[in-house]
Residue frames relative to the residue before (quaternion, step in Angstrom):
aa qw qx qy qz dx dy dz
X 1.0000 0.0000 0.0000 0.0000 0.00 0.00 0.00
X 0.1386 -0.7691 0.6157 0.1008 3.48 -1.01 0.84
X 0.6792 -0.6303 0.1540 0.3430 2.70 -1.94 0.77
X 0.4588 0.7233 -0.3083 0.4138 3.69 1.35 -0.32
X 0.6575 0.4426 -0.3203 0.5189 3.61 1.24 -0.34
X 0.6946 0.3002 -0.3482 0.5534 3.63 0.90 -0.13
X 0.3833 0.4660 -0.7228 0.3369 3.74 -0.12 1.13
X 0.3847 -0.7070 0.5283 0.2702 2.95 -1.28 0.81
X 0.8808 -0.3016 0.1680 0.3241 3.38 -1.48 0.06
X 0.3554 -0.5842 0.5255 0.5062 4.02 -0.43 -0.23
X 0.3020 -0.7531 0.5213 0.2645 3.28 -1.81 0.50
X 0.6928 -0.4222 0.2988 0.5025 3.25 -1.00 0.18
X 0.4405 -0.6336 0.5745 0.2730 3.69 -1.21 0.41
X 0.7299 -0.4731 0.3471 0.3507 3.42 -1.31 0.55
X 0.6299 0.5660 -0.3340 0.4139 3.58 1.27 -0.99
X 0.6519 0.5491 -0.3143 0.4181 2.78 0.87 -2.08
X 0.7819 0.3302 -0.3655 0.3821 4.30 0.29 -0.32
X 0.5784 0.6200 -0.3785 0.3712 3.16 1.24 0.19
X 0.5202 0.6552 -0.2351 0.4948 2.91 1.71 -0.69
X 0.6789 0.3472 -0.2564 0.5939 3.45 0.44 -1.64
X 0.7928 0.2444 -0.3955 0.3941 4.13 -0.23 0.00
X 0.5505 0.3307 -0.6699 0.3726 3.50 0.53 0.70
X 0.5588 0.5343 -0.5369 0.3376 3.84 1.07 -1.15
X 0.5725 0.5492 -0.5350 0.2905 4.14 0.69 -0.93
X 0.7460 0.4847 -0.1870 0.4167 3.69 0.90 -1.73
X 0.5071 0.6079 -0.4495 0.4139 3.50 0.91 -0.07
X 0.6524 0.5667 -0.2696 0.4249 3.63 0.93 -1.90
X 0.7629 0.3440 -0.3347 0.4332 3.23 0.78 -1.55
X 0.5186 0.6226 -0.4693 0.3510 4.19 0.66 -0.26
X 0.6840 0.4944 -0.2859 0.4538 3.19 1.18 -0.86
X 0.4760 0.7529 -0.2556 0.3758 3.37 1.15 -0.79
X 0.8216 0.3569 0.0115 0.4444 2.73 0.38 -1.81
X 0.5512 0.5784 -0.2340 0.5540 3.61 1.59 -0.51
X 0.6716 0.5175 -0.2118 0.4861 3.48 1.47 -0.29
X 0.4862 0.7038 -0.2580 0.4492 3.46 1.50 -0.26
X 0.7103 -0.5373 0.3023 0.3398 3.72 -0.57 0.19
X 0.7929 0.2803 0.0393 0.5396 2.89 1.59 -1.23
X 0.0462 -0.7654 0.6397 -0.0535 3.77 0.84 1.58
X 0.7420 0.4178 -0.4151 0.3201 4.03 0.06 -0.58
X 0.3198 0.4089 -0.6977 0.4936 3.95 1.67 0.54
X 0.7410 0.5521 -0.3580 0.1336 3.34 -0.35 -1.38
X 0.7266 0.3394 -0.1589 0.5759 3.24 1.05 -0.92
X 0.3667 0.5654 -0.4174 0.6096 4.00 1.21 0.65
X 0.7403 0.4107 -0.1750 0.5026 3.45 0.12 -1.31
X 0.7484 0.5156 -0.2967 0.2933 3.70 0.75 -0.49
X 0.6135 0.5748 -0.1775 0.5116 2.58 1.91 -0.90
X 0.5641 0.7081 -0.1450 0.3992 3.42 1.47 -0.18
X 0.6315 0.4815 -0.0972 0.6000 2.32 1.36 -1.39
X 0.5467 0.4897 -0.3873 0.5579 4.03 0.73 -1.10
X 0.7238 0.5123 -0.3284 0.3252 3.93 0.13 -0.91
X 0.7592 0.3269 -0.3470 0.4431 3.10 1.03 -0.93
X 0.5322 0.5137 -0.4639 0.4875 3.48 0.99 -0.81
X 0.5198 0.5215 -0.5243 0.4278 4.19 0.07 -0.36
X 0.8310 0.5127 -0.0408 0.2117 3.42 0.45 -1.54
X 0.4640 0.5360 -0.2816 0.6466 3.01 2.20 -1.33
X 0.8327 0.3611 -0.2970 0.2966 4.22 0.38 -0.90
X 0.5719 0.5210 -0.4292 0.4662 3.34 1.62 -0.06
X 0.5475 0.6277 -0.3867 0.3958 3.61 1.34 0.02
X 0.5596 0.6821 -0.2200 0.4162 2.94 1.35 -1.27
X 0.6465 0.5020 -0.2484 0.5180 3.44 0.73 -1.47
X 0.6284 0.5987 -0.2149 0.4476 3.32 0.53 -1.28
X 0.8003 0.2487 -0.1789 0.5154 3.70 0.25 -1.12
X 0.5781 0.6548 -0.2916 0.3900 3.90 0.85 -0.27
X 0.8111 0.0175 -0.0066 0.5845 2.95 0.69 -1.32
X 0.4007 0.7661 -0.4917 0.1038 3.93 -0.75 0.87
X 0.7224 -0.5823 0.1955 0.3174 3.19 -1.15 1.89
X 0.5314 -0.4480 0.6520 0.3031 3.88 -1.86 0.25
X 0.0230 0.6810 -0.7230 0.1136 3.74 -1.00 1.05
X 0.7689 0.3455 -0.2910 0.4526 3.57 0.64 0.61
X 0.0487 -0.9162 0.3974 0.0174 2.99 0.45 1.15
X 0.7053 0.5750 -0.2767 0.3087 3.04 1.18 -0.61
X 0.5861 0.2752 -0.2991 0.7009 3.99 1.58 0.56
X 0.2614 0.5958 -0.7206 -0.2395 2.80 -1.78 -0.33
X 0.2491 -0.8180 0.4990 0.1410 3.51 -1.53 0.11
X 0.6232 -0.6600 0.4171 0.0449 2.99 -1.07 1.63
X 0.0627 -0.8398 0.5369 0.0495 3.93 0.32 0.91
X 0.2134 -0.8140 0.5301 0.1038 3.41 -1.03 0.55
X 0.4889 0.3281 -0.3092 0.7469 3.58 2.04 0.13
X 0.3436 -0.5251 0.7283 0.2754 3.03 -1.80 -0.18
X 0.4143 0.5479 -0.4990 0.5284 3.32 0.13 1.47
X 0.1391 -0.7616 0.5870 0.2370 3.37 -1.23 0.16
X 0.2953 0.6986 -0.5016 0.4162 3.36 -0.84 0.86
X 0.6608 -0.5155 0.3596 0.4102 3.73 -0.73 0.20
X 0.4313 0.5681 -0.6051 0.3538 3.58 -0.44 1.86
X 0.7538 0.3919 -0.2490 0.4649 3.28 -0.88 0.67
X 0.2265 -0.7466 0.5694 0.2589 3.53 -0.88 -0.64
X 0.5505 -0.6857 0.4689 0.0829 2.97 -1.84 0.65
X 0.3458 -0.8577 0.3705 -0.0866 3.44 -0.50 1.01
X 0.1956 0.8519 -0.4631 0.1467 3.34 -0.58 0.66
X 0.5720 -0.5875 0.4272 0.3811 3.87 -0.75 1.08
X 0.4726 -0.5780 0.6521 0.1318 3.45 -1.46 1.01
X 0.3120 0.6880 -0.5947 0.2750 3.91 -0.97 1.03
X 0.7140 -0.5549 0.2737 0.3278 3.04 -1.56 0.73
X 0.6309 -0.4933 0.4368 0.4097 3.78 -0.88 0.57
X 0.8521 0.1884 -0.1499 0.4647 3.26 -0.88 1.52
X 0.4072 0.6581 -0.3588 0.5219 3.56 1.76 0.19
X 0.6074 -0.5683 0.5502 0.0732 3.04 -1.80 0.84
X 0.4545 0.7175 -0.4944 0.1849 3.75 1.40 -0.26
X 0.2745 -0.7352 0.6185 -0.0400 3.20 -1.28 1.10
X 0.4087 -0.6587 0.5890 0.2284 3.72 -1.03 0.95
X 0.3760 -0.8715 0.3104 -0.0529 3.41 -0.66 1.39
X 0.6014 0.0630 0.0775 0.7927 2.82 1.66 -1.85
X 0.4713 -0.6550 0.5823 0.0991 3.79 -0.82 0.47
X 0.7378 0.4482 -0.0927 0.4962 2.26 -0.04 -2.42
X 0.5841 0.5812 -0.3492 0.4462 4.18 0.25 -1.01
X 0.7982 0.4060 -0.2051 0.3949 3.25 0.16 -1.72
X 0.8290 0.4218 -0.1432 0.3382 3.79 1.00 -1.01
X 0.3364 0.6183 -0.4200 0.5728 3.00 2.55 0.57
X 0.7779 0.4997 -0.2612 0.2775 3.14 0.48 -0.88
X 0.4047 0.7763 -0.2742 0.3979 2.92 1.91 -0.43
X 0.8637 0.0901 -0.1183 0.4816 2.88 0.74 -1.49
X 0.2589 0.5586 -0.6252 0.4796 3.62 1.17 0.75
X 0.7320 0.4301 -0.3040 0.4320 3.87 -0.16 -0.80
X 0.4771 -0.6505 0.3894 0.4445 3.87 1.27 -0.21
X 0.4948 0.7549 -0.4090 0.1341 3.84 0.92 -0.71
X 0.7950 0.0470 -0.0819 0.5992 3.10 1.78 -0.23
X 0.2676 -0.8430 0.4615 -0.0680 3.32 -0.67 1.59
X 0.2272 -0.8823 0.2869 0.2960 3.78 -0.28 0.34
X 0.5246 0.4316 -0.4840 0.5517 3.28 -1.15 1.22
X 0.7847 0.3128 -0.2744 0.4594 3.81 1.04 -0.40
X 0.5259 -0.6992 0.4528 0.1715 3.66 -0.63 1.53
X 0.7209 0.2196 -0.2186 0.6200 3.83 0.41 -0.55
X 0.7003 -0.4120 0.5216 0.2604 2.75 -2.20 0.58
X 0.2675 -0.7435 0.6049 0.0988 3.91 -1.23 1.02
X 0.6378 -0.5786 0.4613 0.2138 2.95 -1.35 1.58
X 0.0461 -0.8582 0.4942 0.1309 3.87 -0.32 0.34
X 0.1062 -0.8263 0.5461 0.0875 3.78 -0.11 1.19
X 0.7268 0.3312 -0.2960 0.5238 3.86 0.94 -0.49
X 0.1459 -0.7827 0.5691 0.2054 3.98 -1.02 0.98
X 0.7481 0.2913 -0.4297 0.4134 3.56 0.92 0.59
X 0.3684 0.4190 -0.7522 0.3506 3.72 -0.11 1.04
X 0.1572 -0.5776 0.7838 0.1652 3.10 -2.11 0.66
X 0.1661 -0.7747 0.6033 0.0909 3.19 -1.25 0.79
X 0.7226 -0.4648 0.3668 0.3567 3.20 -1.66 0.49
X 0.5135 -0.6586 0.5489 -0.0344 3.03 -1.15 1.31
X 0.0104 -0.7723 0.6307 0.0759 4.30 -0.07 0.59
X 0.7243 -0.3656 0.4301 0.3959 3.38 -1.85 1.28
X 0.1205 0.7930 -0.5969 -0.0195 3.55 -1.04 0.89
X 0.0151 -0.7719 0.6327 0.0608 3.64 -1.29 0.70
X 0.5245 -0.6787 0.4854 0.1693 2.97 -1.85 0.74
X 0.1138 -0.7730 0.6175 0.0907 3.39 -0.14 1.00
X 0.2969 -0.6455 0.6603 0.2433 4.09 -1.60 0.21
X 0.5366 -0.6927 0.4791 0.0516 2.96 -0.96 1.52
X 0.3353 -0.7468 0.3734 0.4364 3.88 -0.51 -0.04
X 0.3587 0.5035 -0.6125 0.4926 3.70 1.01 0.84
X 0.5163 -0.5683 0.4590 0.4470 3.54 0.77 -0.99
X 0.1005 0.8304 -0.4205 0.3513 3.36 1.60 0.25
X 0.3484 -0.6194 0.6940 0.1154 3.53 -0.97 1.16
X 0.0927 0.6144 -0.7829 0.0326 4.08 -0.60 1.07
X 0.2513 -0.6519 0.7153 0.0145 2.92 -2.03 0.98
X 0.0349 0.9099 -0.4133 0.0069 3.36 -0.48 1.48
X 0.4980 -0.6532 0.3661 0.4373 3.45 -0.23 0.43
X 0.6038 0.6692 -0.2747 0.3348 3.92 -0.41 0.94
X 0.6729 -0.4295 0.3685 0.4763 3.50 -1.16 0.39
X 0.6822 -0.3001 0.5218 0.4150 3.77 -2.04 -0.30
X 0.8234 0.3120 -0.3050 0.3627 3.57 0.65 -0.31
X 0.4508 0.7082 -0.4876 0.2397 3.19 1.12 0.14
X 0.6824 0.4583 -0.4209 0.3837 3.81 0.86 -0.38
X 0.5545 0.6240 -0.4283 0.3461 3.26 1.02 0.30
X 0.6972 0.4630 -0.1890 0.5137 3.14 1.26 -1.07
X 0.3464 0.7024 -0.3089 0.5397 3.14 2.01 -0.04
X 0.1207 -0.6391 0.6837 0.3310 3.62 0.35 -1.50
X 0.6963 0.5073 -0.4308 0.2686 3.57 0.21 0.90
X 0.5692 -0.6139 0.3557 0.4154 3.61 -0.47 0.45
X 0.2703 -0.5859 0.6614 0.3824 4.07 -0.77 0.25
X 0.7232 -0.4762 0.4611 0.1941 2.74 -2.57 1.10
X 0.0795 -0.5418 0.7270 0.4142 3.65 -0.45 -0.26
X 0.6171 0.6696 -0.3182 0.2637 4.02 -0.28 -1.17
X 0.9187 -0.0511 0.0058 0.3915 2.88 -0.34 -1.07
């Protein structure tokens, strides 16, 4: 036996199952359109379209929503909310309007500069000003004050977060 005789078959192709499960959901539409009672069927669809309309306009809605606090933001060192990291905010003259701008900028540099490190909850004391350190995948999640949080992580992490991503910042 060679080795060419023990590949295994090809698999179907993404189409080829798209196909066979509309041709399944077609039969059963018809089916079920044959029955006595086509206005459940076409009741229940319309339900169904509503909620599915509704579950994604939530979605949108809960995923993605704007910074309204400009005047902090805060720099997480867990992915977790809760007391790690520190909180920021834009030097300016007493009684100014200064407003955090870039976050995401301000909380790279953080940890390029070492002040925050990951796995460690408080801000680090920093005795050397030229190492640069490694920098982790960061995203901007909106807080419910509206608070710009910066968290260490992927595009999904404010979800698993329970928080909406920034569009902004």
């Amino acid at each position: 036996m060679n080795v060419l005789a023990r590949i295994p078959n090809s698999r179907r192709t993404r189409s080829e199952h798209r196909t066979a499960l509309r041709k399944v959901l077609t039969d059963l539409a018809i089916r079920s359109s044959s029955r006595k009672h086509p206005s459940v069927v076409i009741g229940l669809s319309i339900v169904l379209a509503t909620v599915g309309g509704a579950a994604a306009t939530a979605a949108i809605y809960v995923h993605f929503r704007p910074v309204t606090n400009t005047n902090t933001a805060h720099c997480y060192s867990l992915s977790k909310v809760g007391n790690n990291g520190t909180t920021i905010a834009v030097a300016g003259i007493p009684g100014s309007d200064a407003q955090v701008t870039n976050a995401l900028g301000t909380c790279s540099m953080l940890w390029r500069d070492g002040f925050l490190a990951t796995g460690v909850s408080h801000v680090i004391r920093v005795t050397e000003s030229t190492t640069i350190h490694a920098v982790p995948s960061l995203v901007v999640c909106t807080l419910p004050n509206g608070t710009a949080g910066v968290f260490p992580g992927t595009s999904s992490t404010c979800a698993s977060l329970g928080l909406p991503k920034s569009r902004r910042y």
